[in-house]
N, C-alpha and C positions, 0 to 999 in steps of 0.2 A: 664537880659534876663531870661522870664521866662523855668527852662530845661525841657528836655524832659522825657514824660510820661514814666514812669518804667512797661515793660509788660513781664510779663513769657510767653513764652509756654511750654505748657508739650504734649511732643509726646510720645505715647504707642504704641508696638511691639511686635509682637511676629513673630519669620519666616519669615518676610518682609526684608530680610536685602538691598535690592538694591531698592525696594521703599521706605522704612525708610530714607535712603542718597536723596533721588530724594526732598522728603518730606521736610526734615532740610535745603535741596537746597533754596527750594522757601522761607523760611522761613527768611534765610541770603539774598536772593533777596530783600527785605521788604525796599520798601523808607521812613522806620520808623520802624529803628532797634530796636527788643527787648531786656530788658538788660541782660533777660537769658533764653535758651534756656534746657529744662530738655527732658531725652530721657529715660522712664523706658519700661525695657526689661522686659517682659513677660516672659521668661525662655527659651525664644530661644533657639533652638539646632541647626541652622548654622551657620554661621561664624556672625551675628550682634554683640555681644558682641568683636569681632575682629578687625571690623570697625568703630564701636562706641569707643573703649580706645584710638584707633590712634588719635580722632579728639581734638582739643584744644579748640572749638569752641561753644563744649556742655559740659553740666552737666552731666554726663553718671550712671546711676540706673541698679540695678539688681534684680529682685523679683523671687523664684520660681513660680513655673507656676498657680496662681490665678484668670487670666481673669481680663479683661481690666480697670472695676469698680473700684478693690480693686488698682489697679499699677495706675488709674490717681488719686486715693484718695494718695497715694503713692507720686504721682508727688506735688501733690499740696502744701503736706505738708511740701514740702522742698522748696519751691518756695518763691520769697519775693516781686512780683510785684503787684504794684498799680492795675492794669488790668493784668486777667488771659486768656488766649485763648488755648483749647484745639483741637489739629492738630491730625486727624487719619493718620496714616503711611500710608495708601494707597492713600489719598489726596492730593492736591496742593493750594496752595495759590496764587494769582497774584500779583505782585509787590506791588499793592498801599491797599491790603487789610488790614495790621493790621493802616494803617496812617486812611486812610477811616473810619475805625470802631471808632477807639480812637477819633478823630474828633468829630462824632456821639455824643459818649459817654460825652463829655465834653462841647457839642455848647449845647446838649439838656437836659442835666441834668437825662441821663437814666441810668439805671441799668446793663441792656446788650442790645446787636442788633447783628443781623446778615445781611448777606447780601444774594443776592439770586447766586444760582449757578449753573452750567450746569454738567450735567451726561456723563459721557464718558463710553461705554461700549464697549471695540476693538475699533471698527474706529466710530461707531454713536457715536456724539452730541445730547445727548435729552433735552428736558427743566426739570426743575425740579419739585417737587411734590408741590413744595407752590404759583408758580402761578395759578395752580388749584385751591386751599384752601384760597390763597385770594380772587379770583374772585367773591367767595361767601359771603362778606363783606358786611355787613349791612349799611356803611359809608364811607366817605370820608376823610379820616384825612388830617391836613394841612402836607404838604413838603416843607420841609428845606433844600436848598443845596443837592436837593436829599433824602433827607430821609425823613421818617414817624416815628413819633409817632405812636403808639397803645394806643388807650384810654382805659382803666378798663376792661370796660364793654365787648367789641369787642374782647380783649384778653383773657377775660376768656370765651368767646363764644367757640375761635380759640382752644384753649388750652383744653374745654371740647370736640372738636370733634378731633383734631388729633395733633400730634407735629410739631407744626410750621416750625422745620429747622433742620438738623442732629448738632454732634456735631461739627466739625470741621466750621460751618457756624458763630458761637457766639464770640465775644470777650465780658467779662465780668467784673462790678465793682467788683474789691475783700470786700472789707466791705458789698456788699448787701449777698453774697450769703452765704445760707443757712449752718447747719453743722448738721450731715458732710452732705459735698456738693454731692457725688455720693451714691446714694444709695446702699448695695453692697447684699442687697437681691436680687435682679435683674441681669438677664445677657442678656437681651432683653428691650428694649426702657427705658432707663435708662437718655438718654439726656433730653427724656418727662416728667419721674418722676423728672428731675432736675426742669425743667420750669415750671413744677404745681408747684415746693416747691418753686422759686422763684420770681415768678409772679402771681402766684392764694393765695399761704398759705402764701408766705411773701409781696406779695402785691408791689413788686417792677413794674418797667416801663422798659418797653419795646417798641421797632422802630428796622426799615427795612430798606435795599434799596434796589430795583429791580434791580440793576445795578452787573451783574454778574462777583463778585469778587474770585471767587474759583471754583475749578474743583475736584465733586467727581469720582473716578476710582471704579467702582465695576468690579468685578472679582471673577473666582471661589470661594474664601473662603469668599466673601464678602454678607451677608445676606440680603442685597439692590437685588441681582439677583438671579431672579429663576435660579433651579437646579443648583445652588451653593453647595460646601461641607454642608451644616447643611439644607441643604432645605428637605429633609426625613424628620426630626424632626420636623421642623420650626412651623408644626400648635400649636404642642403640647407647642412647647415653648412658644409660643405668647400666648398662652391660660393661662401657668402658671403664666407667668411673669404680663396678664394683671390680674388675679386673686388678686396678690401681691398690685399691683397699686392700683384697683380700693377700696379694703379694708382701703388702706392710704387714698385714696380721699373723702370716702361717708360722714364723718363730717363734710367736707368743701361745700355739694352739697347741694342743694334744692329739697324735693319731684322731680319737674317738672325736673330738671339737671339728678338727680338719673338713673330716667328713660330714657331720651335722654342719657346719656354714657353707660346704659346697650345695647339698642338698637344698639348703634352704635359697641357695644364689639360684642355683638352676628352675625352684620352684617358683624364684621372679622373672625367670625368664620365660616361663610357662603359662604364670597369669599375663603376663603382658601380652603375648600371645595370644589366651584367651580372649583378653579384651580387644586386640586388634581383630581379631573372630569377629565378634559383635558387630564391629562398626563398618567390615566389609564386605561388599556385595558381590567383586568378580571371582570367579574361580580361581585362577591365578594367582590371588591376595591370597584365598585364602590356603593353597599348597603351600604358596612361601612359608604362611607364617608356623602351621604347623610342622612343616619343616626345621624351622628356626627351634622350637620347641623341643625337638631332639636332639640336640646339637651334644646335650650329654646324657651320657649312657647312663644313671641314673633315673633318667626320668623314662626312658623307655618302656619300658612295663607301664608305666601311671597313665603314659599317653595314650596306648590301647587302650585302658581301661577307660578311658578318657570318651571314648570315642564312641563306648556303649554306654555311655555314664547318663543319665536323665539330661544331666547338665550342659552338655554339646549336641546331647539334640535337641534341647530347647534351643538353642543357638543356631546349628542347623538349619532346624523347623523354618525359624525367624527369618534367617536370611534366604530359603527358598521362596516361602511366602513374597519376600518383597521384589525376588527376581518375577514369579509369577505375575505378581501386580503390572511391575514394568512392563510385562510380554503376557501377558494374558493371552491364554489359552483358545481357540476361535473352533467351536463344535458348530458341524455341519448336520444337519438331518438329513436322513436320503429319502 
C-alpha cells in the first residue's frame, strides 16, 4: 500500500494566541493528516508561548521578534515534508483542504495549487480577490476532478498583474521551491515575490480550484482591511516593498511586460491615494495625497481625468459635505 504523503505545515504568530489554537484546530481537523505540524512564535508577549508548550501535538519554535518572512524561513528550515503548506494564524482551513490540494499535486504533476476562499470580516462572507483576477483569463484550461492547470504563458500574465492567492491558500512541492524560499527583504507581499520566484523565474506549474476550501479572517491588525493597525503606513509600505520586487523582476521582463508592471505599480499607488481621498477631511491631506498620485508620469493624463471623473467627485462631494457639517454655514436675514 502505497503511504501517505508526508506534509508540514508551518504556522507563524505573533499575539494571536486564541486564533493560533483555532488555527492548528483546523489543521488536526484535516482528512489527510500532516505528519508535522511547526508553530514559530514571533516573540509574542501573551500567554502563546503558554499554550503552545502544553500541546503534544506541534513542534513549538521561538524567534525574537523578526516578522513573519524571516520565522516562516525559520519554520521551514526545520520542517521535513514531501509537501509544505504555510497557515497564517488568523486563518482556517476546511477539513478536506490539505487531502484536495495533495491530490491536485500528485494526479497532475504540479509544483503548487491553491484553492479559492472566502473572506470573513465580523459576520460578512465576501468572495475572494482571485475570482475577479481569473475572470480576466485569456483561456480555458482543461479541469480535472475539479482543478485547473495554468499554462505558462496565462501564469505569467496572472502573475505580472497581481498575486494570484494569499499565503495560507498554497500547498507546495518541497523540491520545486526556490531558496531561500521567502524572501526576507520584504515585509509586504512577500507570498507574490514567492510565486514570481517559483513560477515565473523557476518556471515551475501551477493549478487551482474554485471550490472554496479555506477561510481568511481579516481583522484589525490584519493588512487585507482597511483601517487596520498598519493602514496609516500601508501606502508607504506597499510602495517600498513593490520598489524591492520589481528591481528583482525587471531581468526576467520584456520591454512590453516592463512597462505593463510599471503601470499597473503606479496604478496602486493611485488607488491608495484614492482611498486615502476618502477617508480625509483637511485640505492639505488631501493636496499631498493627490500629489503623491503623480509621482509617475504615467499616470498623469488618468489623474486629470480623474478629476472630472463621477468617481472623485463623489468623493469630493463627500468630503465637502462633512467639512460643512463641522462648520455649518450660519445665514442671516436682513
Amino acid at each position: 500500500m502505497k503511504p501517505s504523503p508526508f506534509v508540514s505545515v508551518i504556522i507563524v504568530s505573533r499575539n494571536r494566541a486564541v486564533m493560533l489554537e483555532e488555527a492548528v484546530e483546523s489543521v488536526l481537523s484535516q482528512t489527510l493528516l500532516p505528519g508535522e505540524i511547526l508553530v514559530v512564535d514571533d516573540g509574542s508577549d501573551d500567554n502563546t508561548r503558554e499554550r503552545m508548550e502544553k500541546r503534544s501535538d506541534i513542534l513549538y519554535f521561538r524567534q525574537a521578534p523578526s516578522g513573519q518572512v524571516v520565522a516562516r524561513n525559520l519554520g521551514l528550515s526545520q520542517s521535513r515534508g514531501e509537501y509544505v503548506a504555510f497557515l497564517d494564524s488568523d486563518d482556517l482551513w476546511g477539513p478536506r483542504f490539505l487531502e484536495e490540494a495533495v491530490r491536485a499535486l500528485e494526479s497532475l504533476s504540479l509544483d503548487g495549487v491553491f484553492s479559492d476562499w472566502t473572506v470573513l470580516n465580523g459576520s460578512e462572507r465576501l468572495s475572494s480577490s482571485w475570482k475577479v483576477l481569473w475572470s480576466q483569463r485569456e483561456g480555458y484550461p482543461t479541469e480535472v476532478k475539479g482543478w485547473f492547470g495554468i499554462a505558462p504563458r496565462e501564469a505569467r500574465r496572472i502573475l505580472l498583474k497581481a498575486c494570484p492567492a494569499p499565503t495560507s491558500a498554497w500547498v507546495f512541492r518541497r523540491s520545486a521551491l526556490p531558496f531561500p524560499v521567502w524572501n526576507e527583504r520584504l515585509d509586504w507581499g512577500e507570498d507574490w515575490a514567492l510565486q514570481i520566484d517559483l513560477f515565473l523565474r523557476g518556471k515551475g506549474t501551477m493549478g487551482f480550484t474554485m471550490e472554496k476550501l479555506w477561510e481568511k479572517r481579516v481583522g484589525k491588525d490584519n493588512l487585507s482591511l482597511p483601517g487596520g493597525a498598519y493602514r496609516e503606513n500601508l501606502h508607504k509600505r506597499i510602495e517600498r516593498n513593490l520598489d524591492v520586487l520589481f528591481a528583482e523582476l525587471q531581468p526576467l521582463l520584456t520591454r512590453r511586460e516592463r512597462r505593463a508592471f510599471q503601470r499597473h505599480y503606479s496604478e496602486n499607488d493611485l488607488n491608495s491615494a484614492l482611498a486615502a481621498l476618502r477617508r480625509e477631511t483637511s485640505l492639505s491631506s488631501l493636496s499631498r495625497m493627490a500629489l503623491e498620485s503623480l509621482r509617475h508620469p504615467l499616470l498623469a493624463a488618468k489623474m486629470v481625468r480623474l478629476f472630472f471623473s463621477r468617481r472623485l467627485s463623489r468623493v469630493l462631494k463627500r468630503v465637502l459635505s462633512q467639512k460643512q457639517e463641522r462648520f455649518p454655514v450660519r445665514r442671516y436675514q436682513s
